[in-house]
C-alpha positions in Angstrom: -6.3 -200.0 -47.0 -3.1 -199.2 -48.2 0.0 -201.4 -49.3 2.6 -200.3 -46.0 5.9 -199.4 -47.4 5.1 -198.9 -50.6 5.2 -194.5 -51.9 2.8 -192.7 -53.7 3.0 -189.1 -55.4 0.6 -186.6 -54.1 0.3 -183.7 -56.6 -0.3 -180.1 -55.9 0.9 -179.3 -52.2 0.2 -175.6 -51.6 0.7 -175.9 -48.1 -0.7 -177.3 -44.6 -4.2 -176.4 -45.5 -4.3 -178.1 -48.7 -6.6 -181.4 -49.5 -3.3 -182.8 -51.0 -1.5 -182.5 -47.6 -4.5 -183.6 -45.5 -4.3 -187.1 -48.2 -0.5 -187.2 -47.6 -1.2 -187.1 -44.1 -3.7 -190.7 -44.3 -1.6 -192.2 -47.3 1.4 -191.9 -44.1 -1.5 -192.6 -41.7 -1.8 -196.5 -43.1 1.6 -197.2 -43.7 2.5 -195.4 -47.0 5.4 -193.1 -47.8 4.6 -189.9 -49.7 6.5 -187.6 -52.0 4.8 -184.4 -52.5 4.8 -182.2 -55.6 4.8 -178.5 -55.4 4.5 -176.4 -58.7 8.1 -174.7 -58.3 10.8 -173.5 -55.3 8.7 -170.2 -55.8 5.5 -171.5 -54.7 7.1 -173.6 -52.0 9.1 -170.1 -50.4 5.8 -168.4 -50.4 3.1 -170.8 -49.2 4.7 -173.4 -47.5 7.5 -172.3 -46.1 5.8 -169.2 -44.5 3.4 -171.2 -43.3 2.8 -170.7 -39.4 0.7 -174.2 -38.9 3.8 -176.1 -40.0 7.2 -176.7 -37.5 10.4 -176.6 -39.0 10.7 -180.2 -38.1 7.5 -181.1 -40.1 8.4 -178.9 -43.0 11.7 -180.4 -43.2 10.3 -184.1 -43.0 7.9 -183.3 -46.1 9.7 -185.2 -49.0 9.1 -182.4 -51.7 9.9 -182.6 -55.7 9.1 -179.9 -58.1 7.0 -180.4 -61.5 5.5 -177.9 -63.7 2.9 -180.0 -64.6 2.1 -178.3 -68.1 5.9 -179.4 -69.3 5.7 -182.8 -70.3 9.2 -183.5 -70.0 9.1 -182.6 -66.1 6.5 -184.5 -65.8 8.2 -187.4 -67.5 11.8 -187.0 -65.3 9.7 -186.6 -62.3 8.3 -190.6 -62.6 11.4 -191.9 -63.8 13.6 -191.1 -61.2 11.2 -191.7 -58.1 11.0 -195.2 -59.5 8.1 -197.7 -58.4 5.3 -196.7 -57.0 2.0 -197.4 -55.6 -0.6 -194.7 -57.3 -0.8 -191.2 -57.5 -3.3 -188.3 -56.5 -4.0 -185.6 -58.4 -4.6 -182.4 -56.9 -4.4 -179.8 -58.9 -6.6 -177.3 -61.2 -5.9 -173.3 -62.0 -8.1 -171.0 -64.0 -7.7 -167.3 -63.7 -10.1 -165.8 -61.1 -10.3 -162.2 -62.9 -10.7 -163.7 -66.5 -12.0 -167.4 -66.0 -15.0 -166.5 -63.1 -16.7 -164.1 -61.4 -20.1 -162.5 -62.1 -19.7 -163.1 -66.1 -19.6 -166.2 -67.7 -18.3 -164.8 -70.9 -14.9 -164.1 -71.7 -12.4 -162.7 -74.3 -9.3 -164.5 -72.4 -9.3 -167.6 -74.5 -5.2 -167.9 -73.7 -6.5 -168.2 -70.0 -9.2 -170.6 -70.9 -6.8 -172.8 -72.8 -4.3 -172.4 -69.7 -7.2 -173.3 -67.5 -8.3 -176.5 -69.7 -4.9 -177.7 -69.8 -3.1 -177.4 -65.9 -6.7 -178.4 -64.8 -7.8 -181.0 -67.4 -5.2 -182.2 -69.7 -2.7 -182.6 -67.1 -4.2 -185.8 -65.5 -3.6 -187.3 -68.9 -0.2 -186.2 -68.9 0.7 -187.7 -65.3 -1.2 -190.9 -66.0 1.1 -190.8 -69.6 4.2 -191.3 -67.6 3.0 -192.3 -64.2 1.8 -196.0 -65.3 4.7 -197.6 -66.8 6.3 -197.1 -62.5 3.2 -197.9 -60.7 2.8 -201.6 -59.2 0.5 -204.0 -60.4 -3.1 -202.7 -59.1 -2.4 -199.2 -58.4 -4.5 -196.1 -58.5 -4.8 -192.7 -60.0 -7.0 -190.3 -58.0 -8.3 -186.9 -58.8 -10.1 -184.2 -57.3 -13.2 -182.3 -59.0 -16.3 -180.7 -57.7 -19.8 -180.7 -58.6 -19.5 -180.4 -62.5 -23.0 -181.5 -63.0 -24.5 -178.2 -61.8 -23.7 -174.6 -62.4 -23.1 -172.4 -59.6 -22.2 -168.6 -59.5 -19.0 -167.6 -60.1 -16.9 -170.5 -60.6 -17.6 -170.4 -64.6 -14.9 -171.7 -66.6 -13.7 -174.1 -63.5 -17.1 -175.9 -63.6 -16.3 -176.7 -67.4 -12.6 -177.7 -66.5 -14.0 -179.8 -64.0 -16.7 -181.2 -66.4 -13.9 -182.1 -68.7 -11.8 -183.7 -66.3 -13.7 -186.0 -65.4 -14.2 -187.4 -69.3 -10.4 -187.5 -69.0 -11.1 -189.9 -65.9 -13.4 -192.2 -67.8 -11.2 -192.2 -71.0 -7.8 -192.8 -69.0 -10.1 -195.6 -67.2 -11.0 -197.6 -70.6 -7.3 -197.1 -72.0 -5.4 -198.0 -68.9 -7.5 -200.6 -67.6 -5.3 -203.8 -69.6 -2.3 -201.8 -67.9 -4.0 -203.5 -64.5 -4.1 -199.6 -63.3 -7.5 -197.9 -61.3 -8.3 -194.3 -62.1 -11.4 -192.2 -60.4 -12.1 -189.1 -58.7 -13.5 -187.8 -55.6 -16.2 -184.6 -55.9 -15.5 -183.4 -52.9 -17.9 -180.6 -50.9 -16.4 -176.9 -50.7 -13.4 -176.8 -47.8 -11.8 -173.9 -47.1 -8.3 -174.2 -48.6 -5.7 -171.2 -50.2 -6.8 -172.5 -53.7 -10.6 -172.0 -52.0 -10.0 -168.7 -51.6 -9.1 -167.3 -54.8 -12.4 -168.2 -55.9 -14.6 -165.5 -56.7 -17.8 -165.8 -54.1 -16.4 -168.8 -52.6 -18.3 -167.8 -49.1 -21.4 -167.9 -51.0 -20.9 -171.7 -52.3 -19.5 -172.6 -48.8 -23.2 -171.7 -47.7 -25.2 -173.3 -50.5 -24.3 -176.4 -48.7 -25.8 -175.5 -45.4 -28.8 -175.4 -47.4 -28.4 -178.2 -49.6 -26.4 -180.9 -47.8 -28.1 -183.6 -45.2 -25.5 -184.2 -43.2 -23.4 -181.6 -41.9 -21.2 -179.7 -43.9 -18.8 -177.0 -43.5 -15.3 -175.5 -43.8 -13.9 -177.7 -41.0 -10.9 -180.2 -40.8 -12.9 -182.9 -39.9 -14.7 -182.4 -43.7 -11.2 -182.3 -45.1 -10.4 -185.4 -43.2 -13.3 -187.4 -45.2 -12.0 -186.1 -48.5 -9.2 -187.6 -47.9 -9.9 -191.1 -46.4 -12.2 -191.5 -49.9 -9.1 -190.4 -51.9 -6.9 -193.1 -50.4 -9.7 -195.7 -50.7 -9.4 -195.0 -54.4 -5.5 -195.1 -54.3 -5.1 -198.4 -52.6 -6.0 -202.1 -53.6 -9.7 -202.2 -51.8 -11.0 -200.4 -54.7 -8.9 -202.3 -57.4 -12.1 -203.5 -59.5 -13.5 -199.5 -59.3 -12.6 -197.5 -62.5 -14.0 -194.6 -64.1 -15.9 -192.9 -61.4 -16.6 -190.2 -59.5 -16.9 -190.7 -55.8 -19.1 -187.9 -53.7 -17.9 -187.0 -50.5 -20.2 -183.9 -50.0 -22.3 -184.4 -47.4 -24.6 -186.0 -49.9 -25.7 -182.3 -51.4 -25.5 -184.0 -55.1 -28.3 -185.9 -54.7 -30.7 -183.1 -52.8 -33.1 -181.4 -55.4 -33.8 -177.9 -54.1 -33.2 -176.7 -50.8 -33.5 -178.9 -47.7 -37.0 -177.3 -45.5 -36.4 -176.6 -41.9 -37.0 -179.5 -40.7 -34.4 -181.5 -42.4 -31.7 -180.0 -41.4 -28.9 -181.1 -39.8 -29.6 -181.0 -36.2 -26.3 -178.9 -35.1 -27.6 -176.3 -37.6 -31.1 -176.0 -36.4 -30.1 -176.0 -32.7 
């Protein structure tokens, strides 16, 4: 599924919990090598070093660079010195929980929004910018989005960021498809993450999807797990002739109109 030896950039590690470890974890899983990005040596000191899940071992075997995605030219030394590489993932989006979502949709914060848009939206563009002249022949950019067709409570501003990052997938698909490079994204179900839980009624969207998904859904690893062998479909050469799209890996809740009745639920929830 994936090209062995060859290393791809997984971007937005917040720590063990984190979809972006979980798809470092596969990319190494079939054969790749991984270098993780974490937002600053601040961020890595208080999520990931602290964390309790990880050994010292396995946080010292993480290969970790630091890129403030927002600064271009970080970005732009980041690609140059890893050299070649397979594909990237991107894992990353911010808006301001107190400003951006929450029970009201409107807001004054328009410096927030615009921060929101840009580390959640604009930034793919950014990577892709200076990723592709370093990745091989065939590789893949993969993001991560949710859901951006519907409106849900609370997440607001993030649902729009979402909606607009995916345009930046199709866009970056049609300019970058002569430069023999893939680009999608996974919509992946709600996991419970750190990221997840900054988000304003996050418990309630965690249990829409008992209501709305087929098969079972929920906050486990084994949900997590899926997200990420989808991701690393997308990254590697099986999915070389897929561009522009949007993969769901949700438990198949985007396709359910209403709410599923009794009887179609999954069985481990009815029993």
């Amino acid at each position: 599924m994936l090209t062995k030896d060859t290393t791809y950039v997984v971007m937005g590690l917040l720590d063990s919990d984190s979809i972006a470890y979980s798809i470092g974890k596969t990319i190494e899983q079939w054969g790749g090598k991984v270098i993780f990005t974490v937002q600053s040596e601040r961020m890595k000191r208080i999520f990931l070093d602290r964390s309790k899940k990880l050994s010292d071992e396995e946080k010292a075997a993480l290969n970790i660079k630091y890129c403030g995605i927002t600064i271009d030219e970080e970005v732009k030394t980041l690609f140059s010195e890893i050299g070649p590489i397979g594909g990237v993932i991107h894992s990353i989006a911010f808006a301001n929980p107190k400003t951006c979502m929450g029970e009201e949709f409107h807001t004054d914060a328009y410096e927030d929004l615009k921060a929101g848009f840009h580390i959640s939206a604009v930034s793919l563009a950014t990577v892709v910018r200076y990723a592709q002249p370093h990745v091989e022949k065939g590789g893949g950019i993969v993001a991560l989005t949710f859901a951006s067709e519907l409106a849900f409570p609370y997440y607001n501003w993030m649902g729009v960021n979402k909606a607009a990052l995916e345009a930046v997938v199709r866009a970056l698909a049609r300019r970058h498809g002569k430069d023999n490079l893939h680009i999608n994204a996974v919509s992946a179900g709600p996991v419970a993450t750190k990221a997840a839980g900054a988000i304003p009624g996050f418990s309630a969207l965690s249990d829409t999807w008992s209501r709305i998904s087929p098969l079972p859904w929920g906050d486990s690893a084994e949900d997590k797990q899926e997200i990420a062998h989808a991701a690393v479909f997308l990254l590697g050469p099986c999915s070389k002739k897929i561009t522009g799209q949007v993969l769901y890996v949700d438990g198949g809740a985007s396709v359910i109109g209403g709410e599923l009745v009794p009887s179609e639920r999954p069985r481990a929830l009815r029993d």
